[in-house]
PDB file of N, CA, C and O in Angstrom, chain B, residues numbered from 101:
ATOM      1  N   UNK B 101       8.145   3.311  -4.195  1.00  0.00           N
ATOM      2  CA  UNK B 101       7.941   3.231  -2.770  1.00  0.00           C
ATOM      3  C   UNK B 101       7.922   4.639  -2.206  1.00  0.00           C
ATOM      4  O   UNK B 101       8.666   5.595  -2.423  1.00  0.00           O
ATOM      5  N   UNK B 102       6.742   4.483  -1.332  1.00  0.00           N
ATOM      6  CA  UNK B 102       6.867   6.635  -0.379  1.00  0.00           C
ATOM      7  C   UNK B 102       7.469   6.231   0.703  1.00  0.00           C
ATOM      8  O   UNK B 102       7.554   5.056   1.062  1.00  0.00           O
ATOM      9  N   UNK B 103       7.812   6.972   1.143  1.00  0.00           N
ATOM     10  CA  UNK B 103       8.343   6.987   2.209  1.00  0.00           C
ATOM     11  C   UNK B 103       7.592   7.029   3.016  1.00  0.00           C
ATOM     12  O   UNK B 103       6.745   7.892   2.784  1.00  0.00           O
ATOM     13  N   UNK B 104       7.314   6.048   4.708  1.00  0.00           N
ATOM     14  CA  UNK B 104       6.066   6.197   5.214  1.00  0.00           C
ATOM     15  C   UNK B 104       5.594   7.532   5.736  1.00  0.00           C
ATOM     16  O   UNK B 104       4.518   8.113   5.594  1.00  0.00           O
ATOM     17  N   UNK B 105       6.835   7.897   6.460  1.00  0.00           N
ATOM     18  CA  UNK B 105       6.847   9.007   7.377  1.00  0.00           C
ATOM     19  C   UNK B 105       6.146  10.028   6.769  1.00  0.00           C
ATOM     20  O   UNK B 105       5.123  10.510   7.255  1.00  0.00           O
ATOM     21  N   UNK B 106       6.862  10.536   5.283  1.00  0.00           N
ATOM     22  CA  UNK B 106       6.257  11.416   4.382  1.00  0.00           C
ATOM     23  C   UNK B 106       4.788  11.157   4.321  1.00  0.00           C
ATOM     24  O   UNK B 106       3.825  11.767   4.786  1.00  0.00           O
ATOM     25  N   UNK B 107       4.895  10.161   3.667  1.00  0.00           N
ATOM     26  CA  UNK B 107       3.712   9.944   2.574  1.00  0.00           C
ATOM     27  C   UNK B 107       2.476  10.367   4.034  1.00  0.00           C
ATOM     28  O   UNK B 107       1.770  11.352   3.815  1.00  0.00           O
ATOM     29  N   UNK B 108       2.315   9.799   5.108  1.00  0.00           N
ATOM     30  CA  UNK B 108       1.523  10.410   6.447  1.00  0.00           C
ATOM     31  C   UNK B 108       1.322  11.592   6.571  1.00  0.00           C
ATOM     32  O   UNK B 108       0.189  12.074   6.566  1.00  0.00           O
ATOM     33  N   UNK B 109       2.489  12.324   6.717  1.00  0.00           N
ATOM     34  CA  UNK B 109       2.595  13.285   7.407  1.00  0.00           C
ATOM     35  C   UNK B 109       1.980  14.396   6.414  1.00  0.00           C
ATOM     36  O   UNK B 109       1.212  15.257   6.844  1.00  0.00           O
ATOM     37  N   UNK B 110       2.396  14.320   4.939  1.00  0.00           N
ATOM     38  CA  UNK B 110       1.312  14.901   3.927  1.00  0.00           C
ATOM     39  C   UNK B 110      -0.182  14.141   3.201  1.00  0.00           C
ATOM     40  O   UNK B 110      -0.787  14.297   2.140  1.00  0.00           O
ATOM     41  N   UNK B 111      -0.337  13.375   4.263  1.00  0.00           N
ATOM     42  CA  UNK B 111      -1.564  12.892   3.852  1.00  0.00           C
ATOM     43  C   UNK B 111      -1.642  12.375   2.101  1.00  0.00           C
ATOM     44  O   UNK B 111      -2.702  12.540   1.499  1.00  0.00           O
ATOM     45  N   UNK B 112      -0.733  11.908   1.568  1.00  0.00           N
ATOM     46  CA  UNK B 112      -0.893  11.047   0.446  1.00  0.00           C
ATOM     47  C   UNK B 112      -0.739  10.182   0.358  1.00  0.00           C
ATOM     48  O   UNK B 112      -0.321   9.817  -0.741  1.00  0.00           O
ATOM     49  N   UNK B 113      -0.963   9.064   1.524  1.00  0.00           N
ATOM     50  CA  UNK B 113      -0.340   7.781   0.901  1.00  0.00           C
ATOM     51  C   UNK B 113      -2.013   6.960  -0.003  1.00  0.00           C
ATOM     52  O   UNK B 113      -2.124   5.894  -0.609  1.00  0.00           O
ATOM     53  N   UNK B 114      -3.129   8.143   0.328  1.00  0.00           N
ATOM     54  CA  UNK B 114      -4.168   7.227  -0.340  1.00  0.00           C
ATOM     55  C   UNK B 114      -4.080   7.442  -2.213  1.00  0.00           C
ATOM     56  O   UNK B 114      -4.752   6.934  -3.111  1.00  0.00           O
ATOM     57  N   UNK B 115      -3.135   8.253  -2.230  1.00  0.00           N
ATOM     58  CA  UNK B 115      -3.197   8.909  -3.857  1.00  0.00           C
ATOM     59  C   UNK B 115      -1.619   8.331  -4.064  1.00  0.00           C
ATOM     60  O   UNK B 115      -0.911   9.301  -4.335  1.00  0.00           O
ATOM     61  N   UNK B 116      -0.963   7.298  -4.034  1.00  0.00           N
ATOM     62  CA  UNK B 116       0.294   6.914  -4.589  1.00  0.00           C
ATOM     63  C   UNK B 116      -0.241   6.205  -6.075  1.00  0.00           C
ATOM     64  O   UNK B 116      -1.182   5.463  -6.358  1.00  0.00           O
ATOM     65  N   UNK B 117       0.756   6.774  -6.779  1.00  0.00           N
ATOM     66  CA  UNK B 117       0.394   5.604  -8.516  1.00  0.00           C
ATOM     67  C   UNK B 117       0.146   4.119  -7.876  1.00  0.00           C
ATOM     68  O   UNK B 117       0.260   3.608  -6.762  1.00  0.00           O
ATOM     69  N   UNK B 118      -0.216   3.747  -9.054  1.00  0.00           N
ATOM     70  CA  UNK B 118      -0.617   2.473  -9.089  1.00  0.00           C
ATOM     71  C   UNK B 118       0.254   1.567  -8.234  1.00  0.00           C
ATOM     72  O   UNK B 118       1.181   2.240  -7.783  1.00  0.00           O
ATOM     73  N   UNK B 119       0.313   0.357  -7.856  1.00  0.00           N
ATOM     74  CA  UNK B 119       1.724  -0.316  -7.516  1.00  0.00           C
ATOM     75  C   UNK B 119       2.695   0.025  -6.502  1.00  0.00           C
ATOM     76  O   UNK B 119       3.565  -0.773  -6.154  1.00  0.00           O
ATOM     77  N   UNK B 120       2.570   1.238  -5.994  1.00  0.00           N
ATOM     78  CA  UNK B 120       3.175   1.798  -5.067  1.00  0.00           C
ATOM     79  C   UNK B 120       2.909   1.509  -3.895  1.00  0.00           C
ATOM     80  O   UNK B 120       1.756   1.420  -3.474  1.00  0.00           O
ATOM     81  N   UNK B 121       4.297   1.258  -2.976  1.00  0.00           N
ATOM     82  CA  UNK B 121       3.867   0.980  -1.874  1.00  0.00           C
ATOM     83  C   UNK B 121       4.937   1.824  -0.478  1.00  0.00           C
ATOM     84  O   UNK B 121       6.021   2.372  -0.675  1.00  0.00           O
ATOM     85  N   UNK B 122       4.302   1.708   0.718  1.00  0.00           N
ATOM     86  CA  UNK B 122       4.753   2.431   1.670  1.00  0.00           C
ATOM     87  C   UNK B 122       5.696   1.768   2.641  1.00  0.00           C
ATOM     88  O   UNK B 122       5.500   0.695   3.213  1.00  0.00           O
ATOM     89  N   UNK B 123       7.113   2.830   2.783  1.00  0.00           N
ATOM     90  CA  UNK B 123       7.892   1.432   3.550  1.00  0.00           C
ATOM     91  C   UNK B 123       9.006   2.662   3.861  1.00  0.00           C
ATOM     92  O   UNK B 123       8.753   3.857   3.706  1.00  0.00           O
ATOM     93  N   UNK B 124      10.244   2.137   4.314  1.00  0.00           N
ATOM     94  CA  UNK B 124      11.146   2.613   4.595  1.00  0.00           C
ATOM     95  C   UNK B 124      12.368   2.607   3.964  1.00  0.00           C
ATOM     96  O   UNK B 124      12.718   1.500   3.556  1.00  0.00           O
ATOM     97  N   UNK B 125      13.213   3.644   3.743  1.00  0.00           N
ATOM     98  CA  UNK B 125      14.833   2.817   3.303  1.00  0.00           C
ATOM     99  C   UNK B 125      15.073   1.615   3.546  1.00  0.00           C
ATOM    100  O   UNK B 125      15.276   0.829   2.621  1.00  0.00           O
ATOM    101  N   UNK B 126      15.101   1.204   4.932  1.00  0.00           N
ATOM    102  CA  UNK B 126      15.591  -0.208   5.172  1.00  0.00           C
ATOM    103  C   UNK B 126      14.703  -1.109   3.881  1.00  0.00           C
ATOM    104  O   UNK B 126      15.184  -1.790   2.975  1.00  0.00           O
ATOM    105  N   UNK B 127      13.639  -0.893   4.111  1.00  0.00           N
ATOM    106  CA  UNK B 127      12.760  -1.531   3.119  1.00  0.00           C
ATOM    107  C   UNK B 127      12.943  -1.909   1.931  1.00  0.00           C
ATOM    108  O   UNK B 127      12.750  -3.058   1.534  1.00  0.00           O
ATOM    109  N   UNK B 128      13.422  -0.761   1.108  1.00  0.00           N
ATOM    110  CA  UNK B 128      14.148  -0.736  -0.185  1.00  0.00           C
ATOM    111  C   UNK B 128      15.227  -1.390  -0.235  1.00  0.00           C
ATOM    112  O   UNK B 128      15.488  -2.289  -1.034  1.00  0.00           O
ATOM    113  N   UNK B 129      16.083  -0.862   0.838  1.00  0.00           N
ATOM    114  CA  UNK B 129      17.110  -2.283   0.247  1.00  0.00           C
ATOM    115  C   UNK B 129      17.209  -3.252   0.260  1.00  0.00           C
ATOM    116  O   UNK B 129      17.974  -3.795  -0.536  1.00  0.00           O
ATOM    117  N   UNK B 130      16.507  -3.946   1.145  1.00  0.00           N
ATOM    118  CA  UNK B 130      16.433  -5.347   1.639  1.00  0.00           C
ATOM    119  C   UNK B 130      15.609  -5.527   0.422  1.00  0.00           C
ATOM    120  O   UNK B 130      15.946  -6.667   0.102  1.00  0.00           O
ATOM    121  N   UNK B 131      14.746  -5.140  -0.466  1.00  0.00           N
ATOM    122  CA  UNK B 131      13.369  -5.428  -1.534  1.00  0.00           C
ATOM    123  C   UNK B 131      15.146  -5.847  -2.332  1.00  0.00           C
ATOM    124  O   UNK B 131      15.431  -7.035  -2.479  1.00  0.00           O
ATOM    125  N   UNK B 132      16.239  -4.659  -2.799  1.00  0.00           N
ATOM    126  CA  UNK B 132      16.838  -4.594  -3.675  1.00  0.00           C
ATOM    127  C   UNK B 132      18.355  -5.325  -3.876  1.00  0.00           C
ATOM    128  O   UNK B 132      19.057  -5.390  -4.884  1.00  0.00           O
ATOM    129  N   UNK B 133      18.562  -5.819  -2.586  1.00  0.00           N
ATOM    130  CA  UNK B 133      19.648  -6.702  -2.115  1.00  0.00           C
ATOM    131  C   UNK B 133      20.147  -7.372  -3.229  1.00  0.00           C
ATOM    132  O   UNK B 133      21.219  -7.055  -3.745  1.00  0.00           O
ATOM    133  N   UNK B 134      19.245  -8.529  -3.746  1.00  0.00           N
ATOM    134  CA  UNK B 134      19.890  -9.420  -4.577  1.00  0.00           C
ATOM    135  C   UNK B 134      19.697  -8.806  -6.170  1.00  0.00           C
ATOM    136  O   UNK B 134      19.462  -9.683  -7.000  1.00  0.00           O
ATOM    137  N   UNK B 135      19.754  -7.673  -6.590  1.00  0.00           N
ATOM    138  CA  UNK B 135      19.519  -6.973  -7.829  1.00  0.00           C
ATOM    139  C   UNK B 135      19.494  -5.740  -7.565  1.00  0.00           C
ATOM    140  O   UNK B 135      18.363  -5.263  -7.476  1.00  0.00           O
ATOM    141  N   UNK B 136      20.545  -4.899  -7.372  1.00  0.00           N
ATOM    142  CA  UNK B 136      20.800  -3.522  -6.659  1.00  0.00           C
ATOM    143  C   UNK B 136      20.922  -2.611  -8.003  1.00  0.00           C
ATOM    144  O   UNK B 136      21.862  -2.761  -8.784  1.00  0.00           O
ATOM    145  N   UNK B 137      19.880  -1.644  -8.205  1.00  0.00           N
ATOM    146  CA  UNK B 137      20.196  -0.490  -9.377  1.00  0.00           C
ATOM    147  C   UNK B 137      20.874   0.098  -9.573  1.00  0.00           C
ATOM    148  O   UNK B 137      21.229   0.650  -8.531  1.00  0.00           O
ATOM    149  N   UNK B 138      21.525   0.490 -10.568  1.00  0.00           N
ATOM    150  CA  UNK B 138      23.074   1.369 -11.265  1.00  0.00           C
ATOM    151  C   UNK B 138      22.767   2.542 -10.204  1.00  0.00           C
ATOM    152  O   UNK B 138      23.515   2.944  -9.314  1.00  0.00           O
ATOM    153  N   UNK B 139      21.274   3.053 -10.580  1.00  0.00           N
ATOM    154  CA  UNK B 139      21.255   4.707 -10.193  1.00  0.00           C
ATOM    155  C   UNK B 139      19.848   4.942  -9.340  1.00  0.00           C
ATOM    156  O   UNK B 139      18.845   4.579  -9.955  1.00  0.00           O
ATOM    157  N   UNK B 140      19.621   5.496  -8.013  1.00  0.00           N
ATOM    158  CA  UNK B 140      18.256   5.996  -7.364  1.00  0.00           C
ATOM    159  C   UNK B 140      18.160   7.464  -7.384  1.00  0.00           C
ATOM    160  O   UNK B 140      18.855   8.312  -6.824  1.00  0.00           O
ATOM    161  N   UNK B 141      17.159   7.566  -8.141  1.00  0.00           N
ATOM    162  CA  UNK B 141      16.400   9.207  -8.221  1.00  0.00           C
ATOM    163  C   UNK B 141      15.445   8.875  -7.011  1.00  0.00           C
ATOM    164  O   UNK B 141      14.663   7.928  -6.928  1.00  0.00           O
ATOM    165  N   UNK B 142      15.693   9.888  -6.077  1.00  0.00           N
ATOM    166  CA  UNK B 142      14.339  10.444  -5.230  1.00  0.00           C
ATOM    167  C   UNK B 142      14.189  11.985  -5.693  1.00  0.00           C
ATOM    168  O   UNK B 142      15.049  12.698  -6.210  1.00  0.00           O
ATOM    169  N   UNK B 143      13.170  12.220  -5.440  1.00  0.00           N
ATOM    170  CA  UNK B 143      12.299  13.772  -5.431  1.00  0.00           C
ATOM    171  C   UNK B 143      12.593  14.192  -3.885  1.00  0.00           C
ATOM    172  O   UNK B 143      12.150  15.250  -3.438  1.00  0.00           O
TER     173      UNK B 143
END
């Protein structure tokens, strides 16, 4: 997931990998609620 704000503001959200999609924190967690990951790497 990019971040929307980012992914806009540098003009990439048309070049995200495959599968990727544009959203917010809130976004992510609510996606991750019922299956929450050990560990989150962001760049």
């Amino acid at each position: 997931m990019g971040c929307d704000q980012c992914c806009y503001e540098r003009e990439i959200e048309n070049k995200l990998v495959d599968g990727a999609v544009i959203g917010c924190f809130p976004n992510l967690y609510e996606g991750l609620a019922s299956n929450m990951p050990d560990q989150v790497i962001t760049l």
